[in-house]
N, C-alpha and C positions, 0 to 999 in steps of 0.2 A: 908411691909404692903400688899404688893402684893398676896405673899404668903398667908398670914392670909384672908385673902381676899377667893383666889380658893380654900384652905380648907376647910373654910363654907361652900363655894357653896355647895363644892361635899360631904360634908354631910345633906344639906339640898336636896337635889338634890335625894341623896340615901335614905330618907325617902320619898318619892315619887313616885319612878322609880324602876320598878323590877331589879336587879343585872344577869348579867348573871351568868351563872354557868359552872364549868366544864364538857364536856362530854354532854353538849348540841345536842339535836339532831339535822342532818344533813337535815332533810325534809324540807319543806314550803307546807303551808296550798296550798290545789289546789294540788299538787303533787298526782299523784294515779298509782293503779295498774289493774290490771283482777288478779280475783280470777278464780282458774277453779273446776269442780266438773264433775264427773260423776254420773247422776242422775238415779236411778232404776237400774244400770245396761245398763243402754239403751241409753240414750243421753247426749251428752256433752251438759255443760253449762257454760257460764260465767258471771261474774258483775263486774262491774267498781266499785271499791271501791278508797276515797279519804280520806288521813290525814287530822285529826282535828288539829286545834291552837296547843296545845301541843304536837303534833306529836307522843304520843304513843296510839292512838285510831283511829280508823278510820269509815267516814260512805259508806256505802255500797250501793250500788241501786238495783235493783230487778235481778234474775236469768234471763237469757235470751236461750234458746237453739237455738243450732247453726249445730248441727248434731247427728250422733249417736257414741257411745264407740267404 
């Protein structure tokens, strides 16, 4: 009965609840990076870019210059 029981569950449970998946990404939201760029020719730049929820996009914050090429 028991069994019969946790089966339910975890099918009612799995219409509910996203499944994970294999090959899941390794990121968490908040995790970021610096992007770098050389702008004009002339100055370096960077921005703090940060993984969305599904970890294959990311939002980015403004360019910042920090010197020259």
């Amino acid at each position: 009965m028991r069994d019969l029981l946790n089966t339910a569950a975890d099918r009612m449970l799995g219409m509910f609840l996203p499944k994970a998946r294999a090959g899941a990404c390794i990121c968490f939201p908040g995790e970021g990076f610096y992007q770098y760029r050389c702008y004009k020719g002339q100055e370096n730049q960077r921005r703090w870019c940060q993984y969305t929820c599904n970890c294959n996009a990311t939002n980015c914050g403004s360019w910042v210059t920090y010197g020259d090429c």
